[in-house]
N, C-alpha and C positions, 0 to 999 in steps of 0.2 A: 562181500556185498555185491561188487560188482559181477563176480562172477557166479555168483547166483543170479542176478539178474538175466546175464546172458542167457542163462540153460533156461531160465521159465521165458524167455521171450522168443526163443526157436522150439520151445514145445507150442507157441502161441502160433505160431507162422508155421508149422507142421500143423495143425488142426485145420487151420483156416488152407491151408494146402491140400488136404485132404478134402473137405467140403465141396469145395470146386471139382476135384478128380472125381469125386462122389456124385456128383451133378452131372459131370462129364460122363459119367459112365454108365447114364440111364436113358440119356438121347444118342436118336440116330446121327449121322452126319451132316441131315440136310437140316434138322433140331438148331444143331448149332450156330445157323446162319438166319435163322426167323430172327424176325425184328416185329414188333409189335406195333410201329408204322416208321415211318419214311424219318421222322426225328428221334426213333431210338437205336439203342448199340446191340447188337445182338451181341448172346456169348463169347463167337469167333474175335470182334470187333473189342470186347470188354477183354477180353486175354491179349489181344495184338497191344494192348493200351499197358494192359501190365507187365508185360513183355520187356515195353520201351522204357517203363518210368523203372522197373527192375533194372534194366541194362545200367539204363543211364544213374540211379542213384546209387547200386551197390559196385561198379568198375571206380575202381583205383575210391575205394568208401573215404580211407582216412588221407588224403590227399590230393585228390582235386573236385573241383563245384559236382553236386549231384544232377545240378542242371548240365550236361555236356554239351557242348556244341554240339558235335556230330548226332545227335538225337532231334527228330522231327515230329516233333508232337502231333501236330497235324493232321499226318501221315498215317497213323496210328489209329484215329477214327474213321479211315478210307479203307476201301473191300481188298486187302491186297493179301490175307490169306486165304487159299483157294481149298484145302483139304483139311481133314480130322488129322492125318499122318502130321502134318505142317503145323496145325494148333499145338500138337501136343510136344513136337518137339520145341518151338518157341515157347509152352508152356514150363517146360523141363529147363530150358538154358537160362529162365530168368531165373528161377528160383535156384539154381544151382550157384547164378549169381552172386546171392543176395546169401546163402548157407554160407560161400566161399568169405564172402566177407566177413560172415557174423564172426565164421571160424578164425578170423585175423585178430580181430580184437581179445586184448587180454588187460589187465591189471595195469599193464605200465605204459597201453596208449587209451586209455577208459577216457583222460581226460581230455583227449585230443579234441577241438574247437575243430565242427565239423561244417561248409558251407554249402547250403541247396541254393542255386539264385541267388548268390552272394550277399544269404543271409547266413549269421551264423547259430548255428544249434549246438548244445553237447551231445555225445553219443546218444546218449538217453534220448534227447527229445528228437532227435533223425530219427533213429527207432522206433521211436511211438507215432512219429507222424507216419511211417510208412506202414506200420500194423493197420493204423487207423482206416488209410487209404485201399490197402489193398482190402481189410473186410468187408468197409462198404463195396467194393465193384462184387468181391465174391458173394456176400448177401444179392446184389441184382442178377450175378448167375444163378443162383441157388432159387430167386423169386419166376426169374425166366423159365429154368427149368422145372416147376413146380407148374408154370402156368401152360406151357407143352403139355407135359404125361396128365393133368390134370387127374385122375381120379385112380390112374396108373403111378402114379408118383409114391417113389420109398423112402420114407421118413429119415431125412441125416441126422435126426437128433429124437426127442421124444415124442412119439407119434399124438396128432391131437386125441384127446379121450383115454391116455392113454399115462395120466401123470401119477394116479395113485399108485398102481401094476409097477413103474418105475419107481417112485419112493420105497414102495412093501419090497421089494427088491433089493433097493440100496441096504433101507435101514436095517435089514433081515442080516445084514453078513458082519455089522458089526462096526466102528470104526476101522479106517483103513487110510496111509498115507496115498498118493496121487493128486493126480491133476486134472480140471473142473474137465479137460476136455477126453479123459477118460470116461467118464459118465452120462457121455451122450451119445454114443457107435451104435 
């Protein structure tokens, strides 16, 4: 059980991983730093943000607070990535983060008593808070970069007008095992 859970919850965080790249990789460079006024986060700012809360909650997962000291939240919503080169490796180091850990976890530490903010969660529910967390900011990159390309913008998932053409599709090939977020590339 547990380890089924694992493999569908990094096929879940590979989609939503994907989505963002996907986003990323329709805007230009200066794309990435529009902010929609002076109190929102642009993409750059939304990734510097998951960056840190990846750092800080997948280092050292099953062993010390996912809140770390050395993590400055703050800081996070302030302009201090300056290039696409720079986003994207910060984009890359969280989540290789957060893979590294998932990959730690097995059977015989599943039950381990995990603390964010010296609250305590089990595996499971660290987990799901941080699926949670990161789709909502990737849904705001994904909303930001739709609202950019505007009419230029390519569908990460079923294009609108676009949902029968996709069912006549699916249902035509018959039952098939996989996963939901195969069925939306």
């Amino acid at each position: 059980m547990e380890l089924a859970y694992l493999e569908s919850i990094k096929k879940q965080f590979e989609y939503y991983k994907s989505l963002g790249e996907r986003t990323m990789e329709q805007l230009d460079e200066q794309d990435l730093f529009w902010k929609f006024n002076e109190d929102s986060n642009s993409i750059v700012i939304i990734v510097q943000h998951l960056w840190g809360n990846m750092m800080s909650r997948w280092s050292d997962f099953l062993t010390s607070d996912g809140e770390k000291e050395w993590r400055n939240r703050d800081l996070e919503f302030e302009s201090v990535i300056q290039t696409k080169q720079e986003l994207l490796m910060k984009w890359e180091e969280g989540w290789n983060c957060l893979f590294t850990a998932l990959d730690s976890i097995n059977k015989d530490n599943f039950s381990t008593i995990v603390y964010i903010r010296n609250q305590a969660h089990s595996v499971t529910d660290a987990i799901n808070r941080q699926l949670a967390h990161y789709s909502y900011h990737i849904g705001q990159m994904v909303y930001i970069g739709k609202m950019i390309k505007s009419q230029n913008w390519k569908s990460l998932t079923i294009p609108k007008g676009k949902s029968s053409d996709f069912n006549q599709q699916k249902f035509s090939k018959g039952k098939h095992g996989g996963h939901f977020s195969d069925d939306v590339k």
